[in-house]
TORKOL-4160 file (C-alpha; in steps of 0.2 Angstrom, whole numbers, padded with zeros to 4 digits, m for minus):
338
<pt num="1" X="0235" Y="0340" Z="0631"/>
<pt num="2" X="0253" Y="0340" Z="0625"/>
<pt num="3" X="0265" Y="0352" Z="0623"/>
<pt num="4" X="0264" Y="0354" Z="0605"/>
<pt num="5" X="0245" Y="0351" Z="0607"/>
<pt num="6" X="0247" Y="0371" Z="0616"/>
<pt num="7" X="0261" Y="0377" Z="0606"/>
<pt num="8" X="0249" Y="0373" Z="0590"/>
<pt num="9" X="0234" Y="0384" Z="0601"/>
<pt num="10" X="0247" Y="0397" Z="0602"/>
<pt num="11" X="0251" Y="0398" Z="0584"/>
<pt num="12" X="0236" Y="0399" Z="0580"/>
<pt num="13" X="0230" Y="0413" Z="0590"/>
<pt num="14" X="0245" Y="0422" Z="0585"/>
<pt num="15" X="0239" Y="0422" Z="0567"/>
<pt num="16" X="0223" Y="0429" Z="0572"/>
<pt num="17" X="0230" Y="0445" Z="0579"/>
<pt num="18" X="0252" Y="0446" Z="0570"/>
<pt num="19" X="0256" Y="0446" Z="0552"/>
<pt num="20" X="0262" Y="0431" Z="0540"/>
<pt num="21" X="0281" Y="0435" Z="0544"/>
<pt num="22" X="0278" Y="0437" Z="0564"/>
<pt num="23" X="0269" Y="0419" Z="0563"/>
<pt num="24" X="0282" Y="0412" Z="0554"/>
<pt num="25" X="0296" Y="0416" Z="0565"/>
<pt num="26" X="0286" Y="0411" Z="0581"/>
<pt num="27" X="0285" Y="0395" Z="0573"/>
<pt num="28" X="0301" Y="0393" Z="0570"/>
<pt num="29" X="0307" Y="0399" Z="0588"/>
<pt num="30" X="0295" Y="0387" Z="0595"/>
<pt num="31" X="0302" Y="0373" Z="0584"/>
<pt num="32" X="0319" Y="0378" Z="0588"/>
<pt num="33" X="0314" Y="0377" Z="0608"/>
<pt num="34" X="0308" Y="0360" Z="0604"/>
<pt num="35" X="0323" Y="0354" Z="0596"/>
<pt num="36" X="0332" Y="0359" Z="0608"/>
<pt num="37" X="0325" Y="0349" Z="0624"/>
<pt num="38" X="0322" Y="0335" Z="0614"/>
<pt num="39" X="0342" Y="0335" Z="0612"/>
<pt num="40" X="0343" Y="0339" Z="0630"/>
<pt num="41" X="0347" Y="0324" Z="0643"/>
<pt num="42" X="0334" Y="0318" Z="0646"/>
<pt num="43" X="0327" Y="0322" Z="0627"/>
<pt num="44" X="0309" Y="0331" Z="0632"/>
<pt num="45" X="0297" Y="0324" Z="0617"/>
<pt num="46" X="0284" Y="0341" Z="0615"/>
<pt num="47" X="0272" Y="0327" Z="0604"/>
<pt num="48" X="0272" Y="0315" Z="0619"/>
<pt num="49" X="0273" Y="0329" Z="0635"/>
<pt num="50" X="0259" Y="0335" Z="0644"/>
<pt num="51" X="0258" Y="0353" Z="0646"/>
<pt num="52" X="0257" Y="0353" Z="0664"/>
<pt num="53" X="0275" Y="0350" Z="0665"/>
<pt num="54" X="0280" Y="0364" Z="0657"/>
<pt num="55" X="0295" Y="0372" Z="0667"/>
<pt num="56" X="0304" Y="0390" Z="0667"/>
<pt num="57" X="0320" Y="0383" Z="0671"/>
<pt num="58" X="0318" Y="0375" Z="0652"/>
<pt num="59" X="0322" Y="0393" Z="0644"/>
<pt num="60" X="0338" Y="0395" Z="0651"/>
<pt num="61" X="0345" Y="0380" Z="0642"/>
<pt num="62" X="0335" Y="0389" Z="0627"/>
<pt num="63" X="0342" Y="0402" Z="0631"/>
<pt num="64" X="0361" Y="0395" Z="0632"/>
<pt num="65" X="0360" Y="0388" Z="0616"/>
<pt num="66" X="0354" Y="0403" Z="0607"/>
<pt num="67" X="0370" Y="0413" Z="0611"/>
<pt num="68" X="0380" Y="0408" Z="0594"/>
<pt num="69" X="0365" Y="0416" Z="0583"/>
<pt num="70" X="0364" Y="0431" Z="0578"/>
<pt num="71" X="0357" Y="0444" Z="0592"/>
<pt num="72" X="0340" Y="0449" Z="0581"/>
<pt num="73" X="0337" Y="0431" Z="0579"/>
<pt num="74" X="0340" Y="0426" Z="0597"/>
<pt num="75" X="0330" Y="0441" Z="0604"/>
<pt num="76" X="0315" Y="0436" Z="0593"/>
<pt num="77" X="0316" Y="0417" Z="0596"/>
<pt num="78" X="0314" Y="0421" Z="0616"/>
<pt num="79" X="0300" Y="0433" Z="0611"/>
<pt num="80" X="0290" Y="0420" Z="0603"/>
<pt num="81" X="0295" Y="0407" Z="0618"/>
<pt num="82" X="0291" Y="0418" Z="0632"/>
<pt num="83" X="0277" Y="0421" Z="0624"/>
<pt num="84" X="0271" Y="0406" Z="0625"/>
<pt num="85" X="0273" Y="0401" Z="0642"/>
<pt num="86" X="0263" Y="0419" Z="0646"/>
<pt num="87" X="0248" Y="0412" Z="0636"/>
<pt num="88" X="0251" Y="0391" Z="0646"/>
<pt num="89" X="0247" Y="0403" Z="0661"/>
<pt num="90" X="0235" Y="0412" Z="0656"/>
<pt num="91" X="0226" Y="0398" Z="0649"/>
<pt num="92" X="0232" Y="0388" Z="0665"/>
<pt num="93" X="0237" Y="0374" Z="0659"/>
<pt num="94" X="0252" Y="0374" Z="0668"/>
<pt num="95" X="0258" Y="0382" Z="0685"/>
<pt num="96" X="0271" Y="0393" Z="0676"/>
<pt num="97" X="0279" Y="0404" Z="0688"/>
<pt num="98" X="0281" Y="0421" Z="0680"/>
<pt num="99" X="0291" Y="0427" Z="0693"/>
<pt num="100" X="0305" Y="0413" Z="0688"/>
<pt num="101" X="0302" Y="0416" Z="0670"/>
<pt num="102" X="0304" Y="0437" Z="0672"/>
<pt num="103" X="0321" Y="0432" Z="0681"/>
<pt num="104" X="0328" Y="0420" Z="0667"/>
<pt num="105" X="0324" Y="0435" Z="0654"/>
<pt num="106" X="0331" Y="0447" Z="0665"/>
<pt num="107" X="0348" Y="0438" Z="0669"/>
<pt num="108" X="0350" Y="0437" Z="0650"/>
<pt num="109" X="0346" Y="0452" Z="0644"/>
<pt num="110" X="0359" Y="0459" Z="0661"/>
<pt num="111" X="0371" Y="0446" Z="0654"/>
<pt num="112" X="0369" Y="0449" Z="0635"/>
<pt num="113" X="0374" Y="0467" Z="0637"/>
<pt num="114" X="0388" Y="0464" Z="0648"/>
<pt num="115" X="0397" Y="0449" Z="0640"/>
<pt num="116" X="0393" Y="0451" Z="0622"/>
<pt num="117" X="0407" Y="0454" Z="0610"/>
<pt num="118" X="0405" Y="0462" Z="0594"/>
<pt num="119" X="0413" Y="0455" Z="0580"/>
<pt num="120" X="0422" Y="0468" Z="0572"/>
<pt num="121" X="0439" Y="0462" Z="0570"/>
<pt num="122" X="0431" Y="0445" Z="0563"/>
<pt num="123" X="0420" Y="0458" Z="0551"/>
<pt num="124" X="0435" Y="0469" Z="0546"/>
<pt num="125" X="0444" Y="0451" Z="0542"/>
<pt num="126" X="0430" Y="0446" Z="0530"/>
<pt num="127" X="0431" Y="0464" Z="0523"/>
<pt num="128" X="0449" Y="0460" Z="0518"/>
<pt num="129" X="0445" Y="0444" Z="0513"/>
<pt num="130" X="0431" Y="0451" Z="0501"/>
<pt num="131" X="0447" Y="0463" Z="0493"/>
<pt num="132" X="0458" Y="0448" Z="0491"/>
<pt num="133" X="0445" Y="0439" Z="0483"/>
<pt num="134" X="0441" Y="0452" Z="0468"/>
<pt num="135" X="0460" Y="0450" Z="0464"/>
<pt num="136" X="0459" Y="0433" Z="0459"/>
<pt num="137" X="0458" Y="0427" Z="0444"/>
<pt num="138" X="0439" Y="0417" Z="0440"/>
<pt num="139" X="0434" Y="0402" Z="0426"/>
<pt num="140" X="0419" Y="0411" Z="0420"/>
<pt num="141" X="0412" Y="0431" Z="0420"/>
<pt num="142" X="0397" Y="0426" Z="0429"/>
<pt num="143" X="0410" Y="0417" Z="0444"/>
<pt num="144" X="0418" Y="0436" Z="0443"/>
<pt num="145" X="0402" Y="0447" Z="0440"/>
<pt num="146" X="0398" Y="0439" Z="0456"/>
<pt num="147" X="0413" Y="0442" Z="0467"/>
<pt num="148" X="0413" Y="0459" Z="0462"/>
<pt num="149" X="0395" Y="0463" Z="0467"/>
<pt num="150" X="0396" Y="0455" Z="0483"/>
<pt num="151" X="0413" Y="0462" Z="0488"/>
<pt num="152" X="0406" Y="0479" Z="0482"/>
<pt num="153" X="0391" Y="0475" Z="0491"/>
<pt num="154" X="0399" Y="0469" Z="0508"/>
<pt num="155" X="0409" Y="0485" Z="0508"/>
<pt num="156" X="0396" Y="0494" Z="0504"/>
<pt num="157" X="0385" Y="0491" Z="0518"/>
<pt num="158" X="0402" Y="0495" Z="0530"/>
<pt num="159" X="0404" Y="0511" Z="0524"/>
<pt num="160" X="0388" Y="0517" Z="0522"/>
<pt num="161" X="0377" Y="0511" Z="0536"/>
<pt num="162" X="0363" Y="0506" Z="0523"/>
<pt num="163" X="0348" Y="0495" Z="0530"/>
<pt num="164" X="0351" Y="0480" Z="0518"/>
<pt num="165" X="0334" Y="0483" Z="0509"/>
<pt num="166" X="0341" Y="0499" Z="0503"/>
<pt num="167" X="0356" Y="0495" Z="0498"/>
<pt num="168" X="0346" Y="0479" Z="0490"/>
<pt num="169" X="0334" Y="0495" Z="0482"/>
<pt num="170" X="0347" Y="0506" Z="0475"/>
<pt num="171" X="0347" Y="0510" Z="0457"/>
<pt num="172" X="0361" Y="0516" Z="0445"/>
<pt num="173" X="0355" Y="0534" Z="0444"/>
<pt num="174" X="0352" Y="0536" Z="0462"/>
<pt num="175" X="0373" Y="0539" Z="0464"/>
<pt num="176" X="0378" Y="0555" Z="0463"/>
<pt num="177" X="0397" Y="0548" Z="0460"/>
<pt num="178" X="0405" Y="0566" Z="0457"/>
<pt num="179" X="0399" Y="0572" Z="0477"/>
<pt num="180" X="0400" Y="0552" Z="0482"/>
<pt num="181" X="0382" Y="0550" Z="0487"/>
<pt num="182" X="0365" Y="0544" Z="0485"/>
<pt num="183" X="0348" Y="0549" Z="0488"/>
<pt num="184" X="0339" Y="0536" Z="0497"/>
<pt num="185" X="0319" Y="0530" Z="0501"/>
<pt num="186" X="0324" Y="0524" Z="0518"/>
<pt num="187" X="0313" Y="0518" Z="0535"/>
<pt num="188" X="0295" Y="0526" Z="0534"/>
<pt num="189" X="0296" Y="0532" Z="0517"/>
<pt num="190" X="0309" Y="0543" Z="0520"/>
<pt num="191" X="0322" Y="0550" Z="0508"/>
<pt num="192" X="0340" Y="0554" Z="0515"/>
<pt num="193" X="0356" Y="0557" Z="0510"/>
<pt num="194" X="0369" Y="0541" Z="0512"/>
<pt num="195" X="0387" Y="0546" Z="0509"/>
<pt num="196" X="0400" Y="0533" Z="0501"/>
<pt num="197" X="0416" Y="0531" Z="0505"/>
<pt num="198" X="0431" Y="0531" Z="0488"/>
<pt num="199" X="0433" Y="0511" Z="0492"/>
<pt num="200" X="0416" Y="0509" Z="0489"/>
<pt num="201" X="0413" Y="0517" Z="0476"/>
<pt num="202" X="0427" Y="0510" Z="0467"/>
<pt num="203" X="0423" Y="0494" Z="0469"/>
<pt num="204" X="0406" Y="0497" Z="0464"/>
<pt num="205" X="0411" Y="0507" Z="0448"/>
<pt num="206" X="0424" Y="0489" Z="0444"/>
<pt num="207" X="0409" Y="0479" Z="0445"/>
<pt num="208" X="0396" Y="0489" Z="0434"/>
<pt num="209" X="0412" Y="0493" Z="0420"/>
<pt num="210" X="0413" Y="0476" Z="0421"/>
<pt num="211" X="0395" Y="0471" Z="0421"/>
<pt num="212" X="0392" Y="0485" Z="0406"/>
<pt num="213" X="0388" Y="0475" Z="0389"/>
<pt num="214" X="0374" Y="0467" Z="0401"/>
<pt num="215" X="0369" Y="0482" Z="0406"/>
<pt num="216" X="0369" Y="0491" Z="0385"/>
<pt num="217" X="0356" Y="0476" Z="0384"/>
<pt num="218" X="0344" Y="0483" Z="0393"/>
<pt num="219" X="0334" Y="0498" Z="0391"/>
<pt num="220" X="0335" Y="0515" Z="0404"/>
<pt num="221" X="0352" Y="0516" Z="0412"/>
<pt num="222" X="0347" Y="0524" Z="0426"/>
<pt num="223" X="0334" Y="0513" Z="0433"/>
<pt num="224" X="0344" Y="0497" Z="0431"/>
<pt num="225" X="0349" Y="0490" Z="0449"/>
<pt num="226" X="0365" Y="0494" Z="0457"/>
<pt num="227" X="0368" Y="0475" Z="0463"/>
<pt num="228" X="0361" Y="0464" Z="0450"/>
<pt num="229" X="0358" Y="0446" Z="0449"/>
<pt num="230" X="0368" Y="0433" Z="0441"/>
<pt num="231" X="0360" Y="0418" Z="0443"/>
<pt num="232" X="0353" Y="0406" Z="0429"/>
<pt num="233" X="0335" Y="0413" Z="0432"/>
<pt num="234" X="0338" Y="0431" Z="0429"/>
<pt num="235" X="0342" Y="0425" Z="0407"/>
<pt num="236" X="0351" Y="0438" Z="0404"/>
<pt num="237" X="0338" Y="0451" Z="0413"/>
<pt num="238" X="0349" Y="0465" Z="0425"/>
<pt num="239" X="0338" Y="0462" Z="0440"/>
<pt num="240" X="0337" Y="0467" Z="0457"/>
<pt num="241" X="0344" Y="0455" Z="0473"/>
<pt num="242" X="0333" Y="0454" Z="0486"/>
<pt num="243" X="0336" Y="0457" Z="0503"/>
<pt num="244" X="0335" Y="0437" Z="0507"/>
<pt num="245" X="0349" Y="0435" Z="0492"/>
<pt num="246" X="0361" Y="0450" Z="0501"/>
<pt num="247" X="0357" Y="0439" Z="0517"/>
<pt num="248" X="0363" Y="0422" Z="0508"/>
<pt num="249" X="0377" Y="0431" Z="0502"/>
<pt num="250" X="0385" Y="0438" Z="0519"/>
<pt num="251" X="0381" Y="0420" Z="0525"/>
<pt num="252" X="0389" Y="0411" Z="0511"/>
<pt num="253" X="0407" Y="0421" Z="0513"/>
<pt num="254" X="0410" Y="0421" Z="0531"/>
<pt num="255" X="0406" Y="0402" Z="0530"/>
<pt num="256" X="0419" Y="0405" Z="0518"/>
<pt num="257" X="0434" Y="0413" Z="0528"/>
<pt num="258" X="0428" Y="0405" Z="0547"/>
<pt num="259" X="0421" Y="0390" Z="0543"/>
<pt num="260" X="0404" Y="0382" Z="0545"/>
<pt num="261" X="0405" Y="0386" Z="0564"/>
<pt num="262" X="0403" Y="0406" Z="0560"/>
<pt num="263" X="0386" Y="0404" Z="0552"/>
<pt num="264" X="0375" Y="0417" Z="0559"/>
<pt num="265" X="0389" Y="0427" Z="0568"/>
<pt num="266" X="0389" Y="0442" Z="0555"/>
<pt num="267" X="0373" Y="0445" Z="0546"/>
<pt num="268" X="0369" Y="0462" Z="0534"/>
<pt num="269" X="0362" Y="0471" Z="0548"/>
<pt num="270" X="0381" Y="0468" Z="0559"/>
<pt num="271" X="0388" Y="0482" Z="0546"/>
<pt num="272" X="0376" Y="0495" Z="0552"/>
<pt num="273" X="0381" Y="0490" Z="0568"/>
<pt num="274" X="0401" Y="0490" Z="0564"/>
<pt num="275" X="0396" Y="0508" Z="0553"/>
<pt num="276" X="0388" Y="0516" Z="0569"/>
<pt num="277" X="0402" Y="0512" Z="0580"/>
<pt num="278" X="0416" Y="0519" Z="0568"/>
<pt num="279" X="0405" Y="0534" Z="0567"/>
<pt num="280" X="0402" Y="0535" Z="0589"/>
<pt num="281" X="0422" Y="0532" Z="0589"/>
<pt num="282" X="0427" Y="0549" Z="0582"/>
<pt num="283" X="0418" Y="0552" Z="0600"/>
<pt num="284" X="0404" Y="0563" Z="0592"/>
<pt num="285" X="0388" Y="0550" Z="0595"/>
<pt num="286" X="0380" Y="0564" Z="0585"/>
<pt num="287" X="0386" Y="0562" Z="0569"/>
<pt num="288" X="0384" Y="0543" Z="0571"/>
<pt num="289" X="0367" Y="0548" Z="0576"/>
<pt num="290" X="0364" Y="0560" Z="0559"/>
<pt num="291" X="0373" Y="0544" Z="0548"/>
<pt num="292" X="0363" Y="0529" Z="0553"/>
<pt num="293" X="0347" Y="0542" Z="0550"/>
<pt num="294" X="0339" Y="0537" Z="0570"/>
<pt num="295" X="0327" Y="0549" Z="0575"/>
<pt num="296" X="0332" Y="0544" Z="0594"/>
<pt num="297" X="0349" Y="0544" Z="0598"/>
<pt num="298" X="0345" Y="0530" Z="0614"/>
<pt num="299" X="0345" Y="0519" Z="0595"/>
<pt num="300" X="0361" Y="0527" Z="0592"/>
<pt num="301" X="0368" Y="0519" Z="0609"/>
<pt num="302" X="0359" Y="0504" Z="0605"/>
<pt num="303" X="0371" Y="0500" Z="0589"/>
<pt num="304" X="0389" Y="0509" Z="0597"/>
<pt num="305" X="0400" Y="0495" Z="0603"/>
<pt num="306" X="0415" Y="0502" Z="0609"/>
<pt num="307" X="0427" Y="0493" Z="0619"/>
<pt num="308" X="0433" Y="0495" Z="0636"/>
<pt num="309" X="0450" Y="0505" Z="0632"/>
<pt num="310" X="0440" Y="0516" Z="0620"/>
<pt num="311" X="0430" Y="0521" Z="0634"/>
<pt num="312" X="0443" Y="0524" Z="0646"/>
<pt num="313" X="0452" Y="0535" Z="0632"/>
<pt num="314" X="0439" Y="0547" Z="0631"/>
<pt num="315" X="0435" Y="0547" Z="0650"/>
<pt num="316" X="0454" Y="0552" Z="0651"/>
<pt num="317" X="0452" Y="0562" Z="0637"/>
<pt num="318" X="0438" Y="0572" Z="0646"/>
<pt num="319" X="0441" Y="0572" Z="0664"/>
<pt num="320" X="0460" Y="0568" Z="0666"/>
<pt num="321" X="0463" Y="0586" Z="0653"/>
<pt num="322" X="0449" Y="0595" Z="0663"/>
<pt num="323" X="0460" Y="0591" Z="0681"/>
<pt num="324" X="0475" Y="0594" Z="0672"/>
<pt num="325" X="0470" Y="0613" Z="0666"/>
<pt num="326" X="0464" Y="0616" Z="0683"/>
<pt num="327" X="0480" Y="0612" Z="0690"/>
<pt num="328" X="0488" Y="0624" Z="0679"/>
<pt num="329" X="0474" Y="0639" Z="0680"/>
<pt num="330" X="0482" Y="0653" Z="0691"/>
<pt num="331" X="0476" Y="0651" Z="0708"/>
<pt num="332" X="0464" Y="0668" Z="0709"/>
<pt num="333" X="0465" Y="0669" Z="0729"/>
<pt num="334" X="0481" Y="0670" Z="0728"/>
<pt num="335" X="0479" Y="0682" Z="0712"/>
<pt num="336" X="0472" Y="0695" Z="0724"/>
<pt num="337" X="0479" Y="0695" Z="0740"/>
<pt num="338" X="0495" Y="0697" Z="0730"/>
């Protein structure tokens, strides 16, 4: 049996008891792990492989090459691969040793936490960018209908720490634009209150002003979709992106201002990440807690990246202020044997 001979098993187990989506991305983990070693010196062939040689020591150049892609897509690509060589030994078809396995998973999990930098000054940049853009001029109204709802969208989801299906979701009555907010249908069918801040919202009220004799087309204002589409297909229909398209669109613009070599480095769910940690930078995890609408606030932690000399602020904001006042508190001893 070869390699993609179990890999194909493995599939197809996996259909049996995972969704269509969870299939999908296993297979193309697995196809990615297979690209990988057949680039590798020496290229491994899955087609031409047996099984039996299947080695741990494999994932870590997996691994190694997965570190430029974004951290969801990483974390489920090893999933699916780890996975896989749990179910060779299970089935033993191969003497896997889980022990070495679980040691590769560990040291990158140890590693990923330690040397994984956030890119926010590279996501404030493309923010910029986005602004600049708005400002130029554009040959057609669908080339500028379209910078306008992707700049008001990328800012958007900065300033708002909306999941991108939400913000995909939204409908022109849902803003409240006189208290700058919206009532939202978040995570488990749950409404909450999503705050936008005065950039936002003027780049979104730009954008629908200019979008308005489409919109005066169509029938109820309200229900119409905040961030439309512009393409050939919508004819003239104000129509909901999806959650793919917003996707696309974050991909297509930092390609734009970093080059092809970004791809994947910023993705829709980074500016819930980059909203979380302006929120936990004001030092009150709470209200970062409250805004992103996590009932846990171990998730909270999960999305703050602050750096090294934010944390050493607030240490020394807490503990070098605490020493300071104890140094100047009247010494009570002394207090009463005077």
């Amino acid at each position: 049996m070869t390699i993609q001979d179990a890999i194909d098993r493995y599939l197809h187990q996996i259909k049996r008891s995972k969704s269509q989506h969870t299939l999908a991305a296993y297979s193309r983990g697995l196809a990615a792990f297979a690209e990988c070693l057949a680039a590798g010196k020496p290229p491994i062939d899955f087609a031409e492989t047996d099984v039996s040689a299947l080695s741990p020591l494999w994932l870590e150049t997996f691994l190694d090459q997965l570190h430029r892609q974004a951290v969801s897509t990483e974390h489920l690509y090893t999933t699916a691969v780890a996975g896989f060589y749990r179910y060779v030994a299970a089935q033993e078809w191969a003497s896997v040793n889980l022990s070495t396995l679980n040691f590769e998973l560990g040291q990158r999990r140890s590693q990923g936490k330690r040397l994984h930098i956030f890119p926010e000054a590279r996501l404030e940049k493309l923010l910029a960018y986005m602004e600049q853009l708005v400002e130029q001029p554009a040959k057609t109204l669908t080339d500028r209908l379209t910078v306008y709802r992707d700049t008001a969208l990328l800012i958007t989801l900065a300033d708002t720490g909306l999941r991108v299906s939400e913000a995909c979701g939204l409908r022109k009555g849902d803003l409240d634009w006189e208290r700058q907010r919206a009532i939202v249908i978040g995570k488990g069918d749950k409404q909450a209150v999503v705050r936008f801040s005065g950039r936002a919202l003027t780049l979104i009220e730009n954008y629908l002003k200019l979008r308005s004799e489409l919109d005066q087309k169509q029938g109820r204002q309200n229900v119409l979709p905040l961030f439309a589409r512009h393409d050939k297909r919508a004819s003239g229909r104000v129509l909901a992106i999806s959650a793919r398209s917003a996707e696309n669109i974050v991909s297509q613009y930092v390609v734009q201002a970093f080059g092809e070599e970004a791809r994947g480095t910023i993705t829709p769910h980074t500016f819930r990440h980059y909203f979380v940690t302006r929120a936990a930078r004001q030092h009150d995890i709470l209200l970062a807690q409250h805004l992103a609408r996590h009932e846990s606030i171990n998730t909270t932690s999960g999305y703050t990246h602050l750096t090294e000399t934010e944390i050493d602020a607030a240490y020394a904001a807490v503990f070098d202020a605490a020493d300071d006042l104890e140094q100047e508190r009247p010494n009570r001893d002394d207090d009463e044997a005077s």
